[in-house]
C-alpha positions as CSV (number, residue, x, y, z in Angstrom):
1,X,-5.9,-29.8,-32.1
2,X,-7.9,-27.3,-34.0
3,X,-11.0,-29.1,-32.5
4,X,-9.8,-29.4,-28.7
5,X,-12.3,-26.7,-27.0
6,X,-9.4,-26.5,-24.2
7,X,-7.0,-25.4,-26.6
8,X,-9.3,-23.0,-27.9
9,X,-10.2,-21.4,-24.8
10,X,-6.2,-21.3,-23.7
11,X,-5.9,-19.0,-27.2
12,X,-8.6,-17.1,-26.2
13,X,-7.5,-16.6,-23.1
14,X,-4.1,-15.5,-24.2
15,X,-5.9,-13.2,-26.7
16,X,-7.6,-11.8,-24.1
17,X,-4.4,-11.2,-22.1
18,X,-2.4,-10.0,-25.2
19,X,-5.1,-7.1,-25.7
20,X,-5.4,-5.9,-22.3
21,X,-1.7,-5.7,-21.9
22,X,-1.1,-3.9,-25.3
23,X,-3.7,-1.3,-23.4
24,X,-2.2,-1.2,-20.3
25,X,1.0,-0.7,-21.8
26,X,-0.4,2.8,-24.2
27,X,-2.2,3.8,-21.7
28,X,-1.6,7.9,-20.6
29,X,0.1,6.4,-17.4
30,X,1.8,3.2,-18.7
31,X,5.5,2.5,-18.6
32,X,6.0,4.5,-22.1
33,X,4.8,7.7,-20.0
34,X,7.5,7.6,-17.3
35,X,10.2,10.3,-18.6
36,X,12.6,10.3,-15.9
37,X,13.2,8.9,-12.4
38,X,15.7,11.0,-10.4
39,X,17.1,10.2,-7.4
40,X,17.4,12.8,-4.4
41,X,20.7,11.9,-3.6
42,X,22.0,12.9,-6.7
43,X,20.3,16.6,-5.7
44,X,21.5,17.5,-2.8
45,X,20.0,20.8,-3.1
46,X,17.0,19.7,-3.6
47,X,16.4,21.0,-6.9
48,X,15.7,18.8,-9.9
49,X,16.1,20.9,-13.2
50,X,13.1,18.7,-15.0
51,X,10.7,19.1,-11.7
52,X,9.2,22.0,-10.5
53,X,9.0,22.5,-6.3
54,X,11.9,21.7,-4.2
55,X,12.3,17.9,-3.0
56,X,14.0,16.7,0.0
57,X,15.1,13.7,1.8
58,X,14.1,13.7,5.7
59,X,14.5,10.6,7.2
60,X,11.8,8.5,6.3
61,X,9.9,10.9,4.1
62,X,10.5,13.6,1.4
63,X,9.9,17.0,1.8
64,X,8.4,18.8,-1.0
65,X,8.2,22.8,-0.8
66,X,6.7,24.5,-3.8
67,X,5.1,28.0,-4.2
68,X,2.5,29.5,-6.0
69,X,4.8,29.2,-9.6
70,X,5.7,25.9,-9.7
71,X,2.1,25.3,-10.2
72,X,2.2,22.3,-8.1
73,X,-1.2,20.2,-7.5
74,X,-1.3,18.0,-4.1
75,X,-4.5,15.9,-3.8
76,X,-6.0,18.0,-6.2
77,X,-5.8,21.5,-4.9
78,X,-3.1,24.0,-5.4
79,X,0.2,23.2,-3.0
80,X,2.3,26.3,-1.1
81,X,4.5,25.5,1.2
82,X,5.7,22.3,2.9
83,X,4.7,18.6,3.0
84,X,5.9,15.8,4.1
85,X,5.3,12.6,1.4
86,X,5.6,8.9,2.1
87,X,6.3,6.6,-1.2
88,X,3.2,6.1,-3.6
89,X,2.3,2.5,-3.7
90,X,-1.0,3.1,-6.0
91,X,-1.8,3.3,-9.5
92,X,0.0,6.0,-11.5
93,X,-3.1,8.3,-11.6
94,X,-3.8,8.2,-8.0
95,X,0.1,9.8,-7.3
96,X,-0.3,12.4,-4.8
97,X,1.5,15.0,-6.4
98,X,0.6,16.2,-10.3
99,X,1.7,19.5,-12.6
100,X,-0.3,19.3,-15.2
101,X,-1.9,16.0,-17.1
102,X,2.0,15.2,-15.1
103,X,2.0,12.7,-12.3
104,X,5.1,13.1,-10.1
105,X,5.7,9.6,-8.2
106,X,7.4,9.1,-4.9
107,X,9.5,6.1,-4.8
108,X,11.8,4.2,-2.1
109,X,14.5,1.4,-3.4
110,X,16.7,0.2,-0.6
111,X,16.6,3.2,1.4
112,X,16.9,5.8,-1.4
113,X,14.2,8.2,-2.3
114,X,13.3,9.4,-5.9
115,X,11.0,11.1,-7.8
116,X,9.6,9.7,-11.1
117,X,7.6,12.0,-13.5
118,X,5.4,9.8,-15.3
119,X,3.9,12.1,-18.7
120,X,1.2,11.8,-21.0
121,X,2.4,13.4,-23.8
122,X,6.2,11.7,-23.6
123,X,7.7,10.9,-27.2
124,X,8.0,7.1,-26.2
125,X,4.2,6.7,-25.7
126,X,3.5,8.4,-29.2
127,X,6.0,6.9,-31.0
128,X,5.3,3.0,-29.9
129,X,3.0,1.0,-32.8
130,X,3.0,-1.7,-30.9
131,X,4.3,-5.0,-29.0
132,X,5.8,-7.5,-31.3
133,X,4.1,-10.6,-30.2
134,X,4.2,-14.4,-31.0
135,X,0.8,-16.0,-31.5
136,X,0.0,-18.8,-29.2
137,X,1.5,-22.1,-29.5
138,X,0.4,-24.9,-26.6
139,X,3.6,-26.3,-26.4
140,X,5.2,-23.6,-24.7
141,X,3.1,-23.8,-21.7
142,X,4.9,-26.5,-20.0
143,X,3.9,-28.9,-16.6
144,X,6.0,-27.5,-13.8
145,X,6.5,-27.6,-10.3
146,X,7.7,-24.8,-7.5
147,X,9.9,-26.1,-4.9
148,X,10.0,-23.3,-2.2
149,X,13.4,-22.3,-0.6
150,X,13.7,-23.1,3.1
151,X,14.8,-19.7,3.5
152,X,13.9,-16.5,1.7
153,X,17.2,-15.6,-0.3
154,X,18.8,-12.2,-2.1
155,X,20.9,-12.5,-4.1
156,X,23.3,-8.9,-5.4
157,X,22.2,-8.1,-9.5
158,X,22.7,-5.9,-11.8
159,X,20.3,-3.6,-12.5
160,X,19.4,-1.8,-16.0
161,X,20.6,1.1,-14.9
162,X,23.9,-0.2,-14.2
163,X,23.4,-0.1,-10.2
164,X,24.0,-3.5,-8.5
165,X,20.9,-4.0,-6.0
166,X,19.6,-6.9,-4.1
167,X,17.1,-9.6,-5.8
168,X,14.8,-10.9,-3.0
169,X,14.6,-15.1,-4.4
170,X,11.8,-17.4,-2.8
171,X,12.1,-20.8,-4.6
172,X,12.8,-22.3,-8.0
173,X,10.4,-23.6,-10.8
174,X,11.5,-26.7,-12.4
175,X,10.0,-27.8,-16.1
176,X,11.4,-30.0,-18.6
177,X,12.7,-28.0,-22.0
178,X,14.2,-29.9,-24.8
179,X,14.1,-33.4,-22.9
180,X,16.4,-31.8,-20.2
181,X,15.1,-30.4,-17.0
182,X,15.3,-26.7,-16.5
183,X,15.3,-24.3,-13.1
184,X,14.4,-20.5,-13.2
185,X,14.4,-19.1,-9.5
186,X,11.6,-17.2,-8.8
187,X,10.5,-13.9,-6.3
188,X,7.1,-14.9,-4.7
189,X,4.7,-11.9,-4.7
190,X,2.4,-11.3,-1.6
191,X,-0.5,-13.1,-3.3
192,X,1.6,-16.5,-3.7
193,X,2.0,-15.4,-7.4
194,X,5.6,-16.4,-8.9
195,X,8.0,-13.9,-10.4
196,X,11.0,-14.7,-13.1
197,X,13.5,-12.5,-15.1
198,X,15.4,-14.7,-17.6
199,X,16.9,-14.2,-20.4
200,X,17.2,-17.3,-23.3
201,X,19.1,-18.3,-26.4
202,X,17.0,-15.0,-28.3
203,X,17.5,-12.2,-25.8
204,X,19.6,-9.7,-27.7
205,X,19.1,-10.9,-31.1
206,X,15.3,-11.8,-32.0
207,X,13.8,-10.9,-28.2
208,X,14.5,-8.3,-26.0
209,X,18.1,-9.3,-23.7
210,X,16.0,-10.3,-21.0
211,X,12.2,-11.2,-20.3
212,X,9.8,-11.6,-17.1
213,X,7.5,-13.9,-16.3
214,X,4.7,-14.2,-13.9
215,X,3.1,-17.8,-13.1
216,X,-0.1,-18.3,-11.3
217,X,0.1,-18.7,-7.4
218,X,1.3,-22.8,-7.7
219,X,-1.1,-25.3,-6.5
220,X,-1.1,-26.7,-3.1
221,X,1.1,-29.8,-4.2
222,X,3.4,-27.3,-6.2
223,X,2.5,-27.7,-9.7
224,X,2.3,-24.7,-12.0
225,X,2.2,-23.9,-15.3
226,X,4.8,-22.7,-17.2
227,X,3.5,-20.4,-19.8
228,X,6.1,-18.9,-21.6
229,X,3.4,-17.5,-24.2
230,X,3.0,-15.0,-21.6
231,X,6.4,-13.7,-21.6
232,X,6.9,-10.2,-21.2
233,X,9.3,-7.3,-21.5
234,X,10.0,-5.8,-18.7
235,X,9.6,-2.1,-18.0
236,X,12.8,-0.5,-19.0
237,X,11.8,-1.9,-22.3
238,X,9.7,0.9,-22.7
239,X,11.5,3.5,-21.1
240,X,15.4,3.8,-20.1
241,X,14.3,5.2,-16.4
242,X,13.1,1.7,-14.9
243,X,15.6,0.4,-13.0
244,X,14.4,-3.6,-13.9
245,X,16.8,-6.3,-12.6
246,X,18.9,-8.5,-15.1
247,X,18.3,-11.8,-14.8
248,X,19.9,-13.9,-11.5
249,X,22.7,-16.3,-12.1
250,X,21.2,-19.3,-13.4
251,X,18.0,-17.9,-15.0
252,X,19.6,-18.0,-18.3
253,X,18.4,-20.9,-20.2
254,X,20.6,-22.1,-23.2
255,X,18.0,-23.0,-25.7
256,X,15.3,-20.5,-27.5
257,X,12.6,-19.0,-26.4
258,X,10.5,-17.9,-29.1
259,X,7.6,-17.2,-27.6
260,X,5.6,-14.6,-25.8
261,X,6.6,-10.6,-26.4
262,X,9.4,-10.3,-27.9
263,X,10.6,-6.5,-28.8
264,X,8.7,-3.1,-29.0
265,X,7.3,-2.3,-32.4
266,X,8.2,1.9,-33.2
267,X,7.7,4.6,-35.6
Protein backbone atom coordinates (compact mmCIF):
# COMPACT_ATOMS: atom_id res chain seq x y z
CA UNK A 1 0.00 0.00 0.00
CA UNK A 2 2.92 2.18 0.80
CA UNK A 3 3.26 2.67 -3.08
CA UNK A 4 -0.59 3.36 -4.00
CA UNK A 5 -0.39 7.35 -4.82
CA UNK A 6 -4.25 7.28 -3.85
CA UNK A 7 -3.55 6.17 -0.52
CA UNK A 8 -0.93 8.62 -0.20
CA UNK A 9 -2.84 11.56 -1.12
CA UNK A 10 -5.96 10.31 1.26
CA UNK A 11 -3.09 10.64 4.28
CA UNK A 12 -2.17 13.75 3.09
CA UNK A 13 -5.33 14.86 2.82
CA UNK A 14 -6.18 13.78 6.32
CA UNK A 15 -2.90 15.46 7.48
CA UNK A 16 -4.03 18.38 5.95
CA UNK A 17 -7.39 18.20 7.77
CA UNK A 18 -5.84 17.11 11.19
CA UNK A 19 -3.63 20.43 11.11
CA UNK A 20 -6.17 22.83 10.29
CA UNK A 21 -8.52 21.51 12.80
CA UNK A 22 -5.87 21.41 15.66
CA UNK A 23 -5.79 25.40 14.62
CA UNK A 24 -9.15 26.02 14.47
CA UNK A 25 -9.65 24.39 17.64
CA UNK A 26 -6.57 26.90 19.68
CA UNK A 27 -7.49 29.53 17.96
CA UNK A 28 -8.41 33.00 20.33
CA UNK A 29 -12.13 32.23 19.35
CA UNK A 30 -12.27 28.43 19.15
CA UNK A 31 -14.52 26.26 21.36
CA UNK A 32 -11.70 26.26 24.31
CA UNK A 33 -12.53 30.19 24.45
CA UNK A 34 -16.25 29.92 25.18
CA UNK A 35 -16.36 30.45 29.24
CA UNK A 36 -19.96 30.40 29.79
CA UNK A 37 -23.35 30.39 27.91
CA UNK A 38 -26.20 31.74 30.14
CA UNK A 39 -29.49 31.70 29.41
CA UNK A 40 -31.88 34.78 29.98
CA UNK A 41 -34.49 32.92 31.33
CA UNK A 42 -32.52 31.94 34.17
CA UNK A 43 -32.10 36.07 34.64
CA UNK A 44 -35.09 37.41 34.87
CA UNK A 45 -33.72 40.59 35.87
CA UNK A 46 -31.72 40.88 33.31
CA UNK A 47 -28.55 40.87 35.01
CA UNK A 48 -25.89 38.21 34.43
CA UNK A 49 -23.16 38.49 37.31
CA UNK A 50 -20.22 37.38 34.64
CA UNK A 51 -21.57 39.98 31.85
CA UNK A 52 -21.51 43.46 32.01
CA UNK A 53 -24.73 45.59 30.41
CA UNK A 54 -28.15 44.47 31.12
CA UNK A 55 -29.74 41.69 28.74
CA UNK A 56 -33.23 41.17 28.01
CA UNK A 57 -35.65 38.99 26.29
CA UNK A 58 -38.37 40.88 23.99
CA UNK A 59 -40.07 38.79 21.89
CA UNK A 60 -38.06 38.02 19.10
CA UNK A 61 -34.95 39.92 20.03
CA UNK A 62 -32.75 40.79 23.22
CA UNK A 63 -32.47 43.87 24.58
CA UNK A 64 -29.11 44.98 25.74
CA UNK A 65 -28.82 48.34 27.88
CA UNK A 66 -25.40 49.26 29.01
CA UNK A 67 -23.77 52.62 30.07
CA UNK A 68 -20.71 54.22 29.88
CA UNK A 69 -19.12 51.63 32.78
CA UNK A 70 -19.79 48.51 31.47
CA UNK A 71 -17.42 49.41 28.84
CA UNK A 72 -19.46 47.76 26.28
CA UNK A 73 -18.25 47.82 22.45
CA UNK A 74 -21.26 47.43 19.68
CA UNK A 75 -19.96 47.23 16.12
CA UNK A 76 -16.93 48.65 17.23
CA UNK A 77 -17.78 51.90 18.93
CA UNK A 78 -18.70 52.50 22.46
CA UNK A 79 -22.52 51.34 23.38
CA UNK A 80 -25.00 53.66 25.84
CA UNK A 81 -28.21 52.94 25.95
CA UNK A 82 -30.54 50.49 24.26
CA UNK A 83 -30.39 48.02 21.37
CA UNK A 84 -32.20 45.65 20.17
CA UNK A 85 -29.94 42.26 18.92
CA UNK A 86 -31.10 39.43 16.70
CA UNK A 87 -28.93 35.93 17.21
CA UNK A 88 -25.28 36.03 15.74
CA UNK A 89 -24.99 33.48 13.05
CA UNK A 90 -21.19 34.51 11.97
CA UNK A 91 -17.90 33.69 12.88
CA UNK A 92 -16.97 34.31 16.60
CA UNK A 93 -14.98 37.47 15.82
CA UNK A 94 -17.58 39.06 13.82
CA UNK A 95 -20.15 38.98 17.16
CA UNK A 96 -21.72 42.17 17.42
CA UNK A 97 -21.14 42.83 20.81
CA UNK A 98 -17.31 42.67 22.49
CA UNK A 99 -15.80 43.93 26.16
CA UNK A 100 -12.57 43.70 25.71
CA UNK A 101 -10.42 41.04 23.42
CA UNK A 102 -14.24 39.35 24.87
CA UNK A 103 -16.82 38.47 22.28
CA UNK A 104 -20.37 38.32 23.79
CA UNK A 105 -22.56 35.95 21.42
CA UNK A 106 -26.29 36.04 20.94
CA UNK A 107 -27.82 32.71 20.62
CA UNK A 108 -31.49 31.27 20.04
CA UNK A 109 -32.18 27.29 20.80
CA UNK A 110 -35.82 26.43 20.52
CA UNK A 111 -37.11 29.66 21.32
CA UNK A 112 -34.76 30.60 24.25
CA UNK A 113 -32.26 33.35 24.11
CA UNK A 114 -28.73 33.26 25.62
CA UNK A 115 -25.65 34.94 25.79
CA UNK A 116 -22.32 33.13 25.33
CA UNK A 117 -19.01 34.99 26.27
CA UNK A 118 -16.47 33.48 24.17
CA UNK A 119 -12.62 34.69 25.87
CA UNK A 120 -9.27 34.72 24.71
CA UNK A 121 -7.53 34.41 27.67
CA UNK A 122 -9.87 31.36 29.18
CA UNK A 123 -7.85 28.66 31.29
CA UNK A 124 -9.22 25.88 28.86
CA UNK A 125 -7.48 27.45 25.76
CA UNK A 126 -4.06 27.73 27.73
CA UNK A 127 -4.10 24.69 29.27
CA UNK A 128 -4.99 22.34 26.07
CA UNK A 129 -1.53 20.66 24.46
CA UNK A 130 -3.35 19.16 22.08
CA UNK A 131 -5.92 16.65 20.30
CA UNK A 132 -5.12 13.13 20.82
CA UNK A 133 -5.37 11.78 17.35
CA UNK A 134 -5.09 8.37 15.59
CA UNK A 135 -2.92 8.34 12.48
CA UNK A 136 -4.69 7.35 9.34
CA UNK A 137 -5.56 3.96 8.58
CA UNK A 138 -7.63 3.31 5.00
CA UNK A 139 -9.68 0.75 6.36
CA UNK A 140 -11.78 2.97 8.37
CA UNK A 141 -13.06 4.89 5.48
CA UNK A 142 -15.71 2.62 4.54
CA UNK A 143 -18.18 2.45 1.07
CA UNK A 144 -21.53 3.73 2.21
CA UNK A 145 -24.72 4.76 1.09
CA UNK A 146 -27.40 7.61 2.39
CA UNK A 147 -30.93 6.52 2.14
CA UNK A 148 -32.99 9.79 2.71
CA UNK A 149 -36.02 9.75 5.04
CA UNK A 150 -39.39 10.46 3.30
CA UNK A 151 -40.02 12.84 5.93
CA UNK A 152 -37.74 15.11 7.85
CA UNK A 153 -37.75 13.62 11.52
CA UNK A 154 -36.94 14.94 15.37
CA UNK A 155 -36.41 12.94 17.47
CA UNK A 156 -36.32 14.33 21.78
CA UNK A 157 -32.25 13.84 23.14
CA UNK A 158 -30.43 14.45 25.74
CA UNK A 159 -28.36 17.10 25.70
CA UNK A 160 -24.77 17.66 27.50
CA UNK A 161 -26.09 19.87 29.59
CA UNK A 162 -28.63 17.60 30.90
CA UNK A 163 -31.64 19.48 28.93
CA UNK A 164 -33.72 17.08 26.68
CA UNK A 165 -34.07 19.03 23.21
CA UNK A 166 -35.21 18.06 19.88
CA UNK A 167 -32.63 16.27 17.20
CA UNK A 168 -33.81 17.40 13.63
CA UNK A 169 -32.91 13.53 11.65
CA UNK A 170 -32.86 13.57 7.69
CA UNK A 171 -31.94 10.01 6.65
CA UNK A 172 -29.60 7.12 7.65
CA UNK A 173 -26.09 6.10 6.31
CA UNK A 174 -25.63 2.44 6.00
CA UNK A 175 -21.93 0.80 5.78
CA UNK A 176 -20.81 -2.63 6.51
CA UNK A 177 -18.53 -2.89 9.92
CA UNK A 178 -17.18 -6.14 11.03
CA UNK A 179 -19.05 -8.20 8.17
CA UNK A 180 -22.45 -6.88 9.61
CA UNK A 181 -24.23 -3.98 8.20
CA UNK A 182 -24.39 -0.84 10.31
CA UNK A 183 -26.93 2.38 10.28
CA UNK A 184 -26.02 5.88 11.93
CA UNK A 185 -28.97 8.39 11.19
CA UNK A 186 -27.80 11.44 10.13
CA UNK A 187 -28.97 15.62 10.21
CA UNK A 188 -28.49 16.93 6.62
CA UNK A 189 -26.92 20.42 6.72
CA UNK A 190 -28.05 23.09 4.15
CA UNK A 191 -25.28 22.31 1.74
CA UNK A 192 -26.37 18.45 1.42
CA UNK A 193 -23.47 17.72 3.89
CA UNK A 194 -24.35 14.74 6.35
CA UNK A 195 -24.24 15.14 10.18
CA UNK A 196 -23.66 12.09 12.87
CA UNK A 197 -23.26 11.93 16.78
CA UNK A 198 -22.47 8.37 17.80
CA UNK A 199 -20.88 6.99 20.32
CA UNK A 200 -19.00 3.26 19.94
CA UNK A 201 -17.56 0.42 21.86
CA UNK A 202 -14.54 3.25 23.13
CA UNK A 203 -16.61 6.19 24.08
CA UNK A 204 -15.99 6.59 27.78
CA UNK A 205 -13.03 4.51 28.16
CA UNK A 206 -10.23 5.14 25.24
CA UNK A 207 -12.43 8.07 23.22
CA UNK A 208 -14.45 10.65 24.36
CA UNK A 209 -18.37 9.17 25.33
CA UNK A 210 -19.60 10.30 22.17
CA UNK A 211 -18.05 11.57 18.76
CA UNK A 212 -19.49 13.55 15.50
CA UNK A 213 -19.05 12.98 12.21
CA UNK A 214 -19.51 14.94 9.08
CA UNK A 215 -19.59 13.08 5.53
CA UNK A 216 -19.37 14.80 2.28
CA UNK A 217 -22.73 15.94 0.61
CA UNK A 218 -23.51 11.97 -0.88
CA UNK A 219 -23.42 11.42 -4.48
CA UNK A 220 -26.29 11.72 -6.68
CA UNK A 221 -26.91 7.75 -6.48
CA UNK A 222 -26.30 8.01 -2.64
CA UNK A 223 -23.00 6.63 -2.05
CA UNK A 224 -20.73 8.30 0.44
CA UNK A 225 -17.82 7.71 2.29
CA UNK A 226 -17.61 6.82 5.52
CA UNK A 227 -14.53 8.22 6.97
CA UNK A 228 -14.34 7.50 10.45
CA UNK A 229 -10.56 8.84 10.39
CA UNK A 230 -12.25 12.08 10.59
CA UNK A 231 -14.04 11.67 13.70
CA UNK A 232 -14.33 14.39 15.93
CA UNK A 233 -15.12 15.50 19.43
CA UNK A 234 -17.67 17.55 19.67
CA UNK A 235 -17.67 20.96 21.26
CA UNK A 236 -18.51 20.42 24.88
CA UNK A 237 -15.35 18.44 24.69
CA UNK A 238 -13.59 21.49 25.02
CA UNK A 239 -15.72 23.38 27.17
CA UNK A 240 -18.65 22.30 29.60
CA UNK A 241 -20.93 25.36 28.15
CA UNK A 242 -21.85 23.65 24.74
CA UNK A 243 -24.88 22.22 24.87
CA UNK A 244 -23.87 19.20 22.14
CA UNK A 245 -26.52 16.47 21.66
CA UNK A 246 -25.89 12.76 22.81
CA UNK A 247 -26.05 10.47 20.40
CA UNK A 248 -29.96 9.36 18.95
CA UNK A 249 -31.13 5.98 19.77
CA UNK A 250 -29.55 3.69 17.43
CA UNK A 251 -26.36 5.66 16.75
CA UNK A 252 -24.50 3.53 19.08
CA UNK A 253 -22.58 1.01 17.35
CA UNK A 254 -21.39 -2.13 19.47
CA UNK A 255 -17.94 -2.59 18.08
CA UNK A 256 -14.74 -0.15 18.36
CA UNK A 257 -13.99 2.69 16.86
CA UNK A 258 -10.54 3.51 17.19
CA UNK A 259 -10.04 5.88 14.92
CA UNK A 260 -10.16 9.62 14.34
CA UNK A 261 -9.89 12.11 17.63
CA UNK A 262 -10.19 10.57 20.32
CA UNK A 263 -9.72 12.78 23.80
CA UNK A 264 -8.21 16.25 24.49
CA UNK A 265 -4.52 16.19 25.38
CA UNK A 266 -4.03 18.86 28.86
CA UNK A 267 -1.51 20.31 30.97
Amino acid sequence: MSGDPYAAQDRQSWQNWHEQRAATVSAPYGPLSLTGTYWLSEYPEGRIPAVPGNWREDGDAVVLTASAEDGLILDNKPLTGHVRLTADHGPIPGSRVAHGERRLVVLRREGLWAVRDFDPGSPARHAIQGIEVTAYDARWALPGRFRAYAEHRSVRVENADGRVRGLGLGGEIAFELDGEERTLRVAVEPDGSLWAVFADATSGNSSYRFRFLRPCAPAADGTVTVDFNRSLLPPCAFADHFICPLPPPGNTLGTAVPAGERNLRSH
